[in-house]
PDB file of N, CA, C and O in Angstrom:
ATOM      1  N   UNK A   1      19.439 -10.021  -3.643  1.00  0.00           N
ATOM      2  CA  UNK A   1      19.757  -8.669  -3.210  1.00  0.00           C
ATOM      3  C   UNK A   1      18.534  -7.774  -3.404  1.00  0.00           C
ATOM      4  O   UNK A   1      17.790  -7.819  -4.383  1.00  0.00           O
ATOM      5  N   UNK A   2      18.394  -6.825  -2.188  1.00  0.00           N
ATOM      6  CA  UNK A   2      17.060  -6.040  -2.534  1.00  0.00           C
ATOM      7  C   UNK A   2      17.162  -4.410  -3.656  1.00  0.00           C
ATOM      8  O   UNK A   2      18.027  -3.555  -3.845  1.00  0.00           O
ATOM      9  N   UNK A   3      16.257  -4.569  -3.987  1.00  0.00           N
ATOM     10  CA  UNK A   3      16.674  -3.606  -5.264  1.00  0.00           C
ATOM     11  C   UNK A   3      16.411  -2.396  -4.222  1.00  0.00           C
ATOM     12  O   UNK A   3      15.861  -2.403  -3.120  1.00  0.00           O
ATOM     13  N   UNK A   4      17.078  -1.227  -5.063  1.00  0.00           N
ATOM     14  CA  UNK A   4      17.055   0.557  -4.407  1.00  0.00           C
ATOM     15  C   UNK A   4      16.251   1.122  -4.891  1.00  0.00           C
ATOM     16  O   UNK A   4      16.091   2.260  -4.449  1.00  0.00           O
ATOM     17  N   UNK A   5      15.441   0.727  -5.886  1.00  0.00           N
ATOM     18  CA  UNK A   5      14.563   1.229  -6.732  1.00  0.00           C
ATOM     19  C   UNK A   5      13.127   1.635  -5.970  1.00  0.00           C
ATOM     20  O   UNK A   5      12.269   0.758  -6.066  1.00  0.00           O
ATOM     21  N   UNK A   6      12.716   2.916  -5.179  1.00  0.00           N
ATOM     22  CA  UNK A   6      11.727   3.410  -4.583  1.00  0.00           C
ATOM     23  C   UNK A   6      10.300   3.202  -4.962  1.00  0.00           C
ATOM     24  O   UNK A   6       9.279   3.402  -4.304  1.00  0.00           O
ATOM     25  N   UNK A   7      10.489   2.691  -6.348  1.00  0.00           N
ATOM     26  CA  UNK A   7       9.042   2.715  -7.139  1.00  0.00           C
ATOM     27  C   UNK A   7       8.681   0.776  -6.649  1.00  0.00           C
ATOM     28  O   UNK A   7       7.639   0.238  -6.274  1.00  0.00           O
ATOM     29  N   UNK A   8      10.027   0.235  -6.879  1.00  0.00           N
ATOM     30  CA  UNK A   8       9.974  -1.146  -6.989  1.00  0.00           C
ATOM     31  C   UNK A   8       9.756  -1.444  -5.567  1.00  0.00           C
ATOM     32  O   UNK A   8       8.994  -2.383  -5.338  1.00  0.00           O
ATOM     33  N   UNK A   9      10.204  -0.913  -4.705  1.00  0.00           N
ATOM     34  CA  UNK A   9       9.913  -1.682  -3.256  1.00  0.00           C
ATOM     35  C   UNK A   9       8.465  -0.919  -3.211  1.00  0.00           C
ATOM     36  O   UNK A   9       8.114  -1.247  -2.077  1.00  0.00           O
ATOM     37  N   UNK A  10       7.681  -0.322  -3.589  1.00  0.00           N
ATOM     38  CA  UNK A  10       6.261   0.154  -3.044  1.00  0.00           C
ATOM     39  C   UNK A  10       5.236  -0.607  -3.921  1.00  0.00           C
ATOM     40  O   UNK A  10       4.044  -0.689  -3.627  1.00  0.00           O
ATOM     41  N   UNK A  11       5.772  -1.132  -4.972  1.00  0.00           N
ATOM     42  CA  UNK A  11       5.203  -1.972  -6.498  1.00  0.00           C
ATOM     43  C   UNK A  11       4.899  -3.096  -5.610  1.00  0.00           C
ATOM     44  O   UNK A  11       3.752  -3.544  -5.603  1.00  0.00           O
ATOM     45  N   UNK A  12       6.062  -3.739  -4.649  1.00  0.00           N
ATOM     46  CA  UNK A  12       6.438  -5.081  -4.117  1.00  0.00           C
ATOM     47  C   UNK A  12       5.864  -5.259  -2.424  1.00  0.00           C
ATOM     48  O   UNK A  12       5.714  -6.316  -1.812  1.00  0.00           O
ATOM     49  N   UNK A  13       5.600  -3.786  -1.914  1.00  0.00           N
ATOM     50  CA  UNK A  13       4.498  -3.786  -0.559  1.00  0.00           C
ATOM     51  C   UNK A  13       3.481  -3.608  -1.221  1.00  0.00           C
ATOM     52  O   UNK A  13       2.667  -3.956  -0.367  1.00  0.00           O
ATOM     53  N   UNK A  14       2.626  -3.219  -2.453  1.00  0.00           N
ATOM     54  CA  UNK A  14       1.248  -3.316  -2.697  1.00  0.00           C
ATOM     55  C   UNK A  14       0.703  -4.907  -2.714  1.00  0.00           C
ATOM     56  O   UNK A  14      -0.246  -5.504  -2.207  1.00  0.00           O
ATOM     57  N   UNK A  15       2.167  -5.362  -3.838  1.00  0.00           N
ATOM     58  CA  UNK A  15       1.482  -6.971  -4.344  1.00  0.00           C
ATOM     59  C   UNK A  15       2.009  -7.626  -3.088  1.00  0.00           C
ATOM     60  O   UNK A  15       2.393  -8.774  -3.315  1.00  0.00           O
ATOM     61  N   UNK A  16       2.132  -7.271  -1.930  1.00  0.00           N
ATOM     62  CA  UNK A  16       2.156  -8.007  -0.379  1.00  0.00           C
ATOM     63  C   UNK A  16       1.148  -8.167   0.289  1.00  0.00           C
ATOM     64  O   UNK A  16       0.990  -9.159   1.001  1.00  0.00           O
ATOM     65  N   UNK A  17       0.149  -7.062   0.157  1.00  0.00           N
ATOM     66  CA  UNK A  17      -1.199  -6.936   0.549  1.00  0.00           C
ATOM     67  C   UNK A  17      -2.080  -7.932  -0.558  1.00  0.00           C
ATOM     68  O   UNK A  17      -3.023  -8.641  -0.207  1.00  0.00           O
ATOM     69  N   UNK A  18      -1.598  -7.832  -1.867  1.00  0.00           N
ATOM     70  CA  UNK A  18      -2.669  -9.069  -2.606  1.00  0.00           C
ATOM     71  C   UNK A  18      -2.401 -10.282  -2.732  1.00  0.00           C
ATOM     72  O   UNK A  18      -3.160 -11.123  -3.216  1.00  0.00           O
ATOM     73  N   UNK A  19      -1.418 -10.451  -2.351  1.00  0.00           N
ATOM     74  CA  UNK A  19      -0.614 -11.746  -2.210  1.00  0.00           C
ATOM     75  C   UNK A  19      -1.928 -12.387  -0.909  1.00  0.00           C
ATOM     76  O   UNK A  19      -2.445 -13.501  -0.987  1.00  0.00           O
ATOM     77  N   UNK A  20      -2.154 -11.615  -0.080  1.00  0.00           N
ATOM     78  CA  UNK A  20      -2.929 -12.189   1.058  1.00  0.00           C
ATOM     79  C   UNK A  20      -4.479 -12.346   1.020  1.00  0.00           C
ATOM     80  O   UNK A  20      -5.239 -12.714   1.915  1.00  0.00           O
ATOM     81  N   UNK A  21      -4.735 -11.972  -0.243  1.00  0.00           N
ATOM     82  CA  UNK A  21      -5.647 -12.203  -1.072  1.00  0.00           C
ATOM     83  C   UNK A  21      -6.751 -11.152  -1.559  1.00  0.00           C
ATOM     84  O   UNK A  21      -6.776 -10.320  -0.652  1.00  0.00           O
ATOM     85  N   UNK A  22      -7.606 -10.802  -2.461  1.00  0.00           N
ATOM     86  CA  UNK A  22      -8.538  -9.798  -2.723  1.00  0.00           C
ATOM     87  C   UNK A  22      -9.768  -9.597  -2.723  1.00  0.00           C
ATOM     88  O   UNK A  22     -10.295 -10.710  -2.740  1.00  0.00           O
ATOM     89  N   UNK A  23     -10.523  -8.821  -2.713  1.00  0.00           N
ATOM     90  CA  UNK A  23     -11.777  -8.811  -2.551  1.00  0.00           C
ATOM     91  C   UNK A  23     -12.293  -9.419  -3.749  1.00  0.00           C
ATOM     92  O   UNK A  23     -11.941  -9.034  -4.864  1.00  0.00           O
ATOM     93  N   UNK A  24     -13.428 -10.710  -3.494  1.00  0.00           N
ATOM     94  CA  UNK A  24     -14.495 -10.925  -4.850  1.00  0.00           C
ATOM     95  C   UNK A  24     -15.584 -10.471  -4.597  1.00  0.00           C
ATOM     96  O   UNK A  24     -15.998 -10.603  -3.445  1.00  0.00           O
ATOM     97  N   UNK A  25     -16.325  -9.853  -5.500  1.00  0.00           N
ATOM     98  CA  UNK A  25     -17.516  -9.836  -5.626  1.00  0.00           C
ATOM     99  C   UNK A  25     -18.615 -10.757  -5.319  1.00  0.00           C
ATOM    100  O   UNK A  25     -18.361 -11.845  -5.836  1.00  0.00           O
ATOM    101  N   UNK A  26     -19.689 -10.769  -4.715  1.00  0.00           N
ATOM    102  CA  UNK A  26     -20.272 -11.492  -4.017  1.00  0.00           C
ATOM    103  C   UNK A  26     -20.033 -12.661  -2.999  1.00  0.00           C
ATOM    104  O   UNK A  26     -20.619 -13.743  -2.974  1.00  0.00           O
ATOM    105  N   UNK A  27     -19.035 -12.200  -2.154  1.00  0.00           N
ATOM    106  CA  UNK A  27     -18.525 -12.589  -1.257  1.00  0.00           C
ATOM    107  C   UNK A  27     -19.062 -12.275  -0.175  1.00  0.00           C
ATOM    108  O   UNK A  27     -18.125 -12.221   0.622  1.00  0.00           O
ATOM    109  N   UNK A  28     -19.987 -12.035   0.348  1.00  0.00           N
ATOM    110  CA  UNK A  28     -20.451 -11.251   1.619  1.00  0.00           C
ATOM    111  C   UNK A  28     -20.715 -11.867   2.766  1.00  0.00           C
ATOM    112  O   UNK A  28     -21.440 -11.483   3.685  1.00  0.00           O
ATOM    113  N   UNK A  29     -19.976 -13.020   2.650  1.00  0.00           N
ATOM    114  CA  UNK A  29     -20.555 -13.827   4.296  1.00  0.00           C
ATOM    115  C   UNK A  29     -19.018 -13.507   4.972  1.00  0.00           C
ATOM    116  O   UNK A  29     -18.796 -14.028   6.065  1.00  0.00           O
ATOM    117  N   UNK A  30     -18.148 -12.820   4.466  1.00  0.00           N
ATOM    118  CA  UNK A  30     -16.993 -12.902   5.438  1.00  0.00           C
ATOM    119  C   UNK A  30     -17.008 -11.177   6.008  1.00  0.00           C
ATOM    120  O   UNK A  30     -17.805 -10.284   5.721  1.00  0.00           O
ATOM    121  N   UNK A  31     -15.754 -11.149   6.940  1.00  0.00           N
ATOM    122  CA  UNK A  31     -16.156  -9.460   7.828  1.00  0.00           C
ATOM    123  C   UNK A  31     -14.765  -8.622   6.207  1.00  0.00           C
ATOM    124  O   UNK A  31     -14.244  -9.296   5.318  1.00  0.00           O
ATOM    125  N   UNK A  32     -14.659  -7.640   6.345  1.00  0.00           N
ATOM    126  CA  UNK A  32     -13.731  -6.584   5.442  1.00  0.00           C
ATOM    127  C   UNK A  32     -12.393  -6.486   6.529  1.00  0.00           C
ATOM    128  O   UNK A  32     -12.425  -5.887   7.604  1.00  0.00           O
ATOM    129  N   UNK A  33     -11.514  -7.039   6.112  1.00  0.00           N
ATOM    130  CA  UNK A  33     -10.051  -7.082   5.885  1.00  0.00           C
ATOM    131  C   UNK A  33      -9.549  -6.033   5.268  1.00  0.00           C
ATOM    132  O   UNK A  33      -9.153  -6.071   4.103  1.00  0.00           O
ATOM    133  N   UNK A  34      -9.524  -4.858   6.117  1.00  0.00           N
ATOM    134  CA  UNK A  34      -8.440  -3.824   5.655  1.00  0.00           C
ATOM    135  C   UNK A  34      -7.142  -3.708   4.763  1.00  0.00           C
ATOM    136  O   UNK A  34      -6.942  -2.804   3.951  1.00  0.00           O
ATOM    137  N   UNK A  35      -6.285  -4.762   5.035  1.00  0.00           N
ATOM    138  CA  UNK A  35      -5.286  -5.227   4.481  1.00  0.00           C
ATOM    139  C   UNK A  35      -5.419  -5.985   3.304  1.00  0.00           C
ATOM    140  O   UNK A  35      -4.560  -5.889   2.428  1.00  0.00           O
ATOM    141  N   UNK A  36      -6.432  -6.759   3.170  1.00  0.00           N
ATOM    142  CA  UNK A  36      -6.655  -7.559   2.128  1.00  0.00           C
ATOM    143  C   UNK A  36      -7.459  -6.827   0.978  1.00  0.00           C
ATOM    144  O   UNK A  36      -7.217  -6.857  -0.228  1.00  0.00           O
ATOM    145  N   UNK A  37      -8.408  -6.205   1.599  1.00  0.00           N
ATOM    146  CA  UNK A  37      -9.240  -5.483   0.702  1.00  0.00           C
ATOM    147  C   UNK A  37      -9.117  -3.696   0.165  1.00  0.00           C
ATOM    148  O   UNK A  37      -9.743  -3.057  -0.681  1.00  0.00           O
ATOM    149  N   UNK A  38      -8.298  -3.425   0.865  1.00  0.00           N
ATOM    150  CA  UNK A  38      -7.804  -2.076   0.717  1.00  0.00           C
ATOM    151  C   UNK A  38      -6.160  -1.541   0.440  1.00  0.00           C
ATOM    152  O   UNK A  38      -5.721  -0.407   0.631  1.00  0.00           O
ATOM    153  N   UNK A  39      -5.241  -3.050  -0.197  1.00  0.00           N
ATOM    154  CA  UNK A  39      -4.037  -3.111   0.026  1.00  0.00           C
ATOM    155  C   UNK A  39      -3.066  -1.794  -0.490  1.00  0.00           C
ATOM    156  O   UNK A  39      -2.343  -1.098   0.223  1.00  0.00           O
ATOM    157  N   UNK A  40      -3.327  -1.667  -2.204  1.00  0.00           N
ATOM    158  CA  UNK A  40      -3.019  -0.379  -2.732  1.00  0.00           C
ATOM    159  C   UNK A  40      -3.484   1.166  -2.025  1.00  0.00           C
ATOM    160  O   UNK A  40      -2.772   2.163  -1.896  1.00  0.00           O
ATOM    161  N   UNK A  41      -4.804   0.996  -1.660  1.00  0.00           N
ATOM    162  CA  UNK A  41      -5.487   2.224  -1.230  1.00  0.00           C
ATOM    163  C   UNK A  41      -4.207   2.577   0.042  1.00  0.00           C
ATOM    164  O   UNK A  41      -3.531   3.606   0.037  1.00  0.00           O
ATOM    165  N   UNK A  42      -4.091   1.440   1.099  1.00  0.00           N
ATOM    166  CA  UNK A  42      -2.837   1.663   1.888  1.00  0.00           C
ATOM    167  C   UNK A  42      -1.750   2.534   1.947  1.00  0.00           C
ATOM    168  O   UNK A  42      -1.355   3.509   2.586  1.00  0.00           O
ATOM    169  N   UNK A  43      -1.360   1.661   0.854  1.00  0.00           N
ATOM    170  CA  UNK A  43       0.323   1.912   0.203  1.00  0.00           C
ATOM    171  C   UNK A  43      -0.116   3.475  -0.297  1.00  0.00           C
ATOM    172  O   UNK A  43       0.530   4.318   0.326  1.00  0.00           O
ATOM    173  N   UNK A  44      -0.891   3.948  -1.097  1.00  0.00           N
ATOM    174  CA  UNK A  44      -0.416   5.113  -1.553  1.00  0.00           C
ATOM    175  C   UNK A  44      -1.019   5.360  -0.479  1.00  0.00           C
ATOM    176  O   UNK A  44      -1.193   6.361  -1.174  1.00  0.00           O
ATOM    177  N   UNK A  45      -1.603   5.516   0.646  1.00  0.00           N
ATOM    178  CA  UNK A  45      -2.150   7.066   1.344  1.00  0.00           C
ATOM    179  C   UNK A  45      -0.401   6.891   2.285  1.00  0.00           C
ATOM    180  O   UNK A  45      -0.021   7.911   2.860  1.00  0.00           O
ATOM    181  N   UNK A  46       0.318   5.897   2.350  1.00  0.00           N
ATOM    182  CA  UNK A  46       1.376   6.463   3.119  1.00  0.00           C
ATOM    183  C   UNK A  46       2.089   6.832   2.675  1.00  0.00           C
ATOM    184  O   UNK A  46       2.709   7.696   3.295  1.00  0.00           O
ATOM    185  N   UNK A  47       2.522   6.499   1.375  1.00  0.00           N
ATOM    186  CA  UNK A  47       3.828   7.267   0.508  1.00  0.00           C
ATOM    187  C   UNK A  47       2.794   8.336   0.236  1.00  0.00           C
ATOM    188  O   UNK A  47       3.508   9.259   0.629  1.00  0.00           O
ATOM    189  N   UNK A  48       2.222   8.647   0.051  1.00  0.00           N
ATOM    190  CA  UNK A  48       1.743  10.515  -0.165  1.00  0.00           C
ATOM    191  C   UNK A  48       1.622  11.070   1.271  1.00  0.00           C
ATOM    192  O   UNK A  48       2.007  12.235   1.368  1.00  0.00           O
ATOM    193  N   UNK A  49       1.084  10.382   2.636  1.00  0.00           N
ATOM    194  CA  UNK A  49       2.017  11.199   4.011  1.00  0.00           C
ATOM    195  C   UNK A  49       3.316  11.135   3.997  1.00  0.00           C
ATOM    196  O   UNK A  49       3.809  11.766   4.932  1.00  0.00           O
ATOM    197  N   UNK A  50       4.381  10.416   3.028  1.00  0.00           N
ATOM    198  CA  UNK A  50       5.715  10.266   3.174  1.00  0.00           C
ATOM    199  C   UNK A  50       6.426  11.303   2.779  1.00  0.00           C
ATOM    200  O   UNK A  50       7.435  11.836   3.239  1.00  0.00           O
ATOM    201  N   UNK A  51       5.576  11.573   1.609  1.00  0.00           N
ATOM    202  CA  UNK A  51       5.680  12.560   0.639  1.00  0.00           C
ATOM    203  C   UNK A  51       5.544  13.854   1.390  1.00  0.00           C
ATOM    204  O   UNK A  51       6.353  14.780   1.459  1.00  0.00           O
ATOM    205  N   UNK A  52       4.730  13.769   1.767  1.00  0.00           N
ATOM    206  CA  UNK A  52       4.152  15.316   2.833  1.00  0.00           C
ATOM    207  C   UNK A  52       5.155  16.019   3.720  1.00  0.00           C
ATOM    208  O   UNK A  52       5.663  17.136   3.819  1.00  0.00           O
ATOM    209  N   UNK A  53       5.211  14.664   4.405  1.00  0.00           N
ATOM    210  CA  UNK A  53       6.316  14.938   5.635  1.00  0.00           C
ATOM    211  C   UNK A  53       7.834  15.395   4.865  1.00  0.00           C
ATOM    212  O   UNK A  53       8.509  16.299   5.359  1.00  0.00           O
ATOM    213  N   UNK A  54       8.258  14.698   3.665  1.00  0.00           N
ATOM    214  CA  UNK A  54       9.751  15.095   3.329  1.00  0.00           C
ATOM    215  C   UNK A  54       9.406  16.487   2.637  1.00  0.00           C
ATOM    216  O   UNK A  54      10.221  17.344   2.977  1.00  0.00           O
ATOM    217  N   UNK A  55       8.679  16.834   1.988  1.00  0.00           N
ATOM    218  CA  UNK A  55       8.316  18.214   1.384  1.00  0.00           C
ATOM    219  C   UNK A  55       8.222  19.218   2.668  1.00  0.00           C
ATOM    220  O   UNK A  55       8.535  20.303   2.177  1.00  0.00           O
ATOM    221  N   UNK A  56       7.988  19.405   3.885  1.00  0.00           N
ATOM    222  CA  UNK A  56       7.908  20.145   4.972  1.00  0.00           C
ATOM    223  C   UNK A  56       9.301  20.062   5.887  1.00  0.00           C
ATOM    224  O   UNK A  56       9.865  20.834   6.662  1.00  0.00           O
ATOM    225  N   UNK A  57       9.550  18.754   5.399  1.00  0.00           N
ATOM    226  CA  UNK A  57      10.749  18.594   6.668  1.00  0.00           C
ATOM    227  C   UNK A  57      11.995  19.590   5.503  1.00  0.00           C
ATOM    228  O   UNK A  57      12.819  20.318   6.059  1.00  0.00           O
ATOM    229  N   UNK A  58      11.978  19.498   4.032  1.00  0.00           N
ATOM    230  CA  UNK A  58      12.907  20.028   2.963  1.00  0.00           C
ATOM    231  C   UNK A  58      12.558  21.216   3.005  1.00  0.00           C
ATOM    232  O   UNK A  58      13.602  21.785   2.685  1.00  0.00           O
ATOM    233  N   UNK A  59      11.614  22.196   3.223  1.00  0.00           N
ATOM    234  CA  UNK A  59      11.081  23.466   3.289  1.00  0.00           C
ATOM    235  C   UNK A  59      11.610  24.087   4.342  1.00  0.00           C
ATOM    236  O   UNK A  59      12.021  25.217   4.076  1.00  0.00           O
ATOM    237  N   UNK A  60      11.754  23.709   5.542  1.00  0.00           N
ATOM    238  CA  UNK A  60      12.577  24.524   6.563  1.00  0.00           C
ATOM    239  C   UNK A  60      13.505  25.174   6.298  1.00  0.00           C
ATOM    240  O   UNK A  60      14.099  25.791   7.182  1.00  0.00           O
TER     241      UNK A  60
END
């Protein structure tokens, strides 16, 4: 069963992006994987537009 817990499903799309693996250090013969290498950076810039949008859409 999927949990309701808002913190836990965004905990569980970050470690989705590292699950697909992470950046190492001196790795430089491959191209930058957005998803792979920027997985957290992701996740929060959309829950803080998520955030944005329900704070404006609640302000009306």
């Amino acid at each position: 069963m999927a949990s309701k817990n808002p913190v836990r499903w965004i905990i569980q799309c970050a470690d989705w992006f590292e699950e697909r693996g992470v950046y190492v250090p001196g790795e430089e013969n491959r191209t930058i994987d957005p998803f792979r290498d920027f997985g957290w950076l992701i996740v929060a810039w959309v829950v803080t537009l998520a955030v944005f949008i329900l704070f404006f859409a609640l302000a009306v």
